[in-house]
Backbone as a ProteinNet text record, in pm:
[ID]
protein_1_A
[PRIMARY]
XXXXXXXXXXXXXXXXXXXXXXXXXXXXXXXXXXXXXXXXXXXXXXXXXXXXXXXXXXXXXXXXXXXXXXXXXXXXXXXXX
[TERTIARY]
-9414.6	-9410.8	-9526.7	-9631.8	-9720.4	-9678	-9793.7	-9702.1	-9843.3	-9817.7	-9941.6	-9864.2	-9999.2	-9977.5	-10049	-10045	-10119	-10138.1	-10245.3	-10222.9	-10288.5	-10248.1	-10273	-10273.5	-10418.9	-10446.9	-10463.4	-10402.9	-10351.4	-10389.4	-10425.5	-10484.1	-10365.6	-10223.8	-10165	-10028.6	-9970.4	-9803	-9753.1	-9749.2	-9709.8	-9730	-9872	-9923.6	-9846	-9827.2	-9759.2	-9676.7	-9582	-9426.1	-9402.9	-9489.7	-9482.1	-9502.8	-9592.4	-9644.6	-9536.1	-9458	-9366.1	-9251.5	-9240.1	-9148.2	-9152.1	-9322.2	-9375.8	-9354.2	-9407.1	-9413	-9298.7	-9171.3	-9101.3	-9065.8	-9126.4	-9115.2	-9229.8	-9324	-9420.7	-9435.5	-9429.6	-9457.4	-9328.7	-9240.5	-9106	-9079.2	-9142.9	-9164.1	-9008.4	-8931.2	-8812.5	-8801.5	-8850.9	-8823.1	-8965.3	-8834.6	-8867.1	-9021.1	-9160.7	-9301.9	-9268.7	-9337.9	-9356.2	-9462.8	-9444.3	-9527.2	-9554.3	-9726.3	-9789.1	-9864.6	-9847.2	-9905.6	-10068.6	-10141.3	-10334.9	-10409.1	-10392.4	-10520.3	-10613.9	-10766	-10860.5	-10929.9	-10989.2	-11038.2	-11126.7	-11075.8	-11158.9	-11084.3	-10990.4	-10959.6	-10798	-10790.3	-10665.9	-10593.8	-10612.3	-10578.8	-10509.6	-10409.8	-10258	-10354.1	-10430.8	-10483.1	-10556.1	-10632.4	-10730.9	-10632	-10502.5	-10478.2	-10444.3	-10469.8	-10462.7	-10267.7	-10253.1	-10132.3	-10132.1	-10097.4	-10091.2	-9941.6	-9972.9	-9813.5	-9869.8	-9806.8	-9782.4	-9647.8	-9688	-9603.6	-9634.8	-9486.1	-9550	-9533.1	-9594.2	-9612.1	-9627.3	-9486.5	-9472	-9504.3	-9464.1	-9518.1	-9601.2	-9683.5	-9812	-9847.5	-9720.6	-9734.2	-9810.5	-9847.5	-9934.6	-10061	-10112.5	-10236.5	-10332.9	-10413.8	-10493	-10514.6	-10661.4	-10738.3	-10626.7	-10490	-10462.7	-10332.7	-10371.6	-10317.7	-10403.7	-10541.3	-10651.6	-10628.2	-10595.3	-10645.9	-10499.8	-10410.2	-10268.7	-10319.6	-10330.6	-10385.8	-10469.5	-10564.7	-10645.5	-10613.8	-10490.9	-10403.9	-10405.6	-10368	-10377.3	-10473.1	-10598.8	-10733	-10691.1	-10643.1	-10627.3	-10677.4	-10713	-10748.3	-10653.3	-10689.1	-10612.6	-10711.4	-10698.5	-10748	-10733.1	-10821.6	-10827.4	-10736.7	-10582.8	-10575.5	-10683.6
-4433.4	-4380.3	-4441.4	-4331	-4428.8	-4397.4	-4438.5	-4477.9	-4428.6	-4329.9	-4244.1	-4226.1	-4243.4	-4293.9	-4171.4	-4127.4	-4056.5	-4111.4	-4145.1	-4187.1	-4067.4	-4036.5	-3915.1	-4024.6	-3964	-4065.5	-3969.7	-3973.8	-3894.6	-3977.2	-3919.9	-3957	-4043.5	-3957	-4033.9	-4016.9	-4098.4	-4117.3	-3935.3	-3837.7	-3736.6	-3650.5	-3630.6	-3586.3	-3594.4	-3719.9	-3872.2	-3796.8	-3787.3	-3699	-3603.6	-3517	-3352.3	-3302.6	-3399.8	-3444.1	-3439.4	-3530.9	-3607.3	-3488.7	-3433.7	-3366.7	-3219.9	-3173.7	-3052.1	-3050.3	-3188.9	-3216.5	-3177.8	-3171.4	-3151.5	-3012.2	-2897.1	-2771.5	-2739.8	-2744.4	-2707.3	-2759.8	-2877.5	-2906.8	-2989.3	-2990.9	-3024.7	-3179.5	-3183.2	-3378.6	-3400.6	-3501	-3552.1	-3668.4	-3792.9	-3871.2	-3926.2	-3981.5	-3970.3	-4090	-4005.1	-4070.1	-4175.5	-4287.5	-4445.7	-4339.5	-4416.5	-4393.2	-4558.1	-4548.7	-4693.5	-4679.8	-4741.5	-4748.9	-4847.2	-4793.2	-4873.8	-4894.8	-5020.4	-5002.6	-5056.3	-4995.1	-5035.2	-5103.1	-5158	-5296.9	-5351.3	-5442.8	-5472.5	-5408.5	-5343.8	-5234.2	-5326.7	-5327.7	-5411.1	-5279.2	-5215.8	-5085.9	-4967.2	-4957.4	-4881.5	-4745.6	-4725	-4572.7	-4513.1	-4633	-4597.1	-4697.3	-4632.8	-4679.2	-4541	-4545.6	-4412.9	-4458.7	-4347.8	-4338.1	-4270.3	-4353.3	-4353.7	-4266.9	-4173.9	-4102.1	-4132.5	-4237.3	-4302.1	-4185.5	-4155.6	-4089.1	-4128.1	-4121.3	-4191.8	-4023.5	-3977.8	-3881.4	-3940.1	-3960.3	-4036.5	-3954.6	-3812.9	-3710.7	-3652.6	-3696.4	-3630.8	-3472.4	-3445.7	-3293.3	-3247.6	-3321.3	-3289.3	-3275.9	-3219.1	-3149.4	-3278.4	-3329.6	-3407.2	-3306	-3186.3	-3090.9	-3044.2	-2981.6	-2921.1	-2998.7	-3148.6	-3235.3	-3241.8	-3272.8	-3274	-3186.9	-3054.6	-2957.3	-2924.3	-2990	-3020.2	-3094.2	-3237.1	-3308.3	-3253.7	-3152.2	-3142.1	-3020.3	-2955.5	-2878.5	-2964	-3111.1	-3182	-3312.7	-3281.4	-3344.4	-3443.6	-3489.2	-3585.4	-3544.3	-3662.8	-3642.3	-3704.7	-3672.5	-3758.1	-3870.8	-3995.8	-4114.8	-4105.3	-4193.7	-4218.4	-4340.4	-4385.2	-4499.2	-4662.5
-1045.1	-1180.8	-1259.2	-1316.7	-1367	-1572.5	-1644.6	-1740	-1838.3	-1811.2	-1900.5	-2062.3	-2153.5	-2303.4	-2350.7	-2467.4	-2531.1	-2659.8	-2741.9	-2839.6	-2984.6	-3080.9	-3198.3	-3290.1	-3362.2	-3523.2	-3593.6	-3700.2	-3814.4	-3929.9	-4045.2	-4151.4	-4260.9	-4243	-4342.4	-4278	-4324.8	-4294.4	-4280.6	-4370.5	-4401.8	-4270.3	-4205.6	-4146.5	-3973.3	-3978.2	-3864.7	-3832.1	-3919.8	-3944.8	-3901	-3942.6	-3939.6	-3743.1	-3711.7	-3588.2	-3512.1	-3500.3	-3440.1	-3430.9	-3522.8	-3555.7	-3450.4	-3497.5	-3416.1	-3267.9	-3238.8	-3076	-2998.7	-3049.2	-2938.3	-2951.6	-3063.7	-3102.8	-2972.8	-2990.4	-2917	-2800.5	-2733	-2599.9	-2573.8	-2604.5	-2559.9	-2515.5	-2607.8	-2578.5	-2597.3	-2545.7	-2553.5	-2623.8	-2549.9	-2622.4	-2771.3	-2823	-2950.8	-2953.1	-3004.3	-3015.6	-3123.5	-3105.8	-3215.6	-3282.2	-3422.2	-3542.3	-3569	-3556.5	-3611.3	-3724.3	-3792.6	-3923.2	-3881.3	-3864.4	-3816.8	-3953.9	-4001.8	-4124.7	-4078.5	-4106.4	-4094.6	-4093.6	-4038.8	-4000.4	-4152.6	-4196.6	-4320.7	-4469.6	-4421	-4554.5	-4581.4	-4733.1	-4720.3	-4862.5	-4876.2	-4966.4	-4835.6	-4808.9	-4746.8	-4792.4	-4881	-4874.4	-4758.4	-4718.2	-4596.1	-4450.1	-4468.3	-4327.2	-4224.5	-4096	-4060.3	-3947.2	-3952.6	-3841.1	-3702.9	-3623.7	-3457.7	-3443	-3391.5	-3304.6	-3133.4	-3081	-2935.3	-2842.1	-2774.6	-2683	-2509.2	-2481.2	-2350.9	-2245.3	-2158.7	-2057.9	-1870.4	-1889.3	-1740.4	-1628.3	-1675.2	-1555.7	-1561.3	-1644.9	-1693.7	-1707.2	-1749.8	-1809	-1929.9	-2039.2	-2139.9	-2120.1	-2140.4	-2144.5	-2249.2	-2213.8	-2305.9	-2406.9	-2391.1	-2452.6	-2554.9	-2480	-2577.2	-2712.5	-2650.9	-2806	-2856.5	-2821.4	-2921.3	-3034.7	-2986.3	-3044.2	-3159.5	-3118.9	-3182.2	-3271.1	-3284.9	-3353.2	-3469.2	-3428.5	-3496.5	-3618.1	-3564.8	-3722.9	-3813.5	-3804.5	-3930.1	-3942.2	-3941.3	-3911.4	-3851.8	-3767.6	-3678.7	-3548.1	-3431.5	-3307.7	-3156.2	-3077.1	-2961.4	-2928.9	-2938	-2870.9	-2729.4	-2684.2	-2555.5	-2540.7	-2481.5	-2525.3	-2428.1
[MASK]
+++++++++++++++++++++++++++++++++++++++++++++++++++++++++++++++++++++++++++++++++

């Protein structure tokens, strides 16, 4: 079993949410993705912190390309983790 991660950075908490929420509408994610709150290196103002939706894909059924492209409904991207 390997232990494939996906990681989605999202601009704001709101965005995080909506995410998390979508994922299991659209690609049938089950268990429930961590939401990390990432502030920026140097930035101590919660305005410029971005949010991580972590999902783990043990069977590696997700498609990298097409979370990118998930992600990117709400200007967010898929990391490489």
């Amino acid at each position: 079993m390997s232990d494939v991660r996906h990681v989605l950075v999202l601009p704001d908490r709101d965005a995080a949410e909506e995410v998390v929420e979508a994922l299991g509408e659209r690609f049938g994610v089950s268990e429930e993705p961590r939401l990390v709150r990432d502030a920026l290196a140097g930035e101590d103002d919660a305005e410029d912190a971005q949010w991580l939706v972590v999902l783990r894909d043990e069977e590696a059924l997700l498609d990298p390309a097409e979370l990118d492209a998930f992600a990117g409904e709400w200007d967010g991207w898929r990391e490489e983790p």
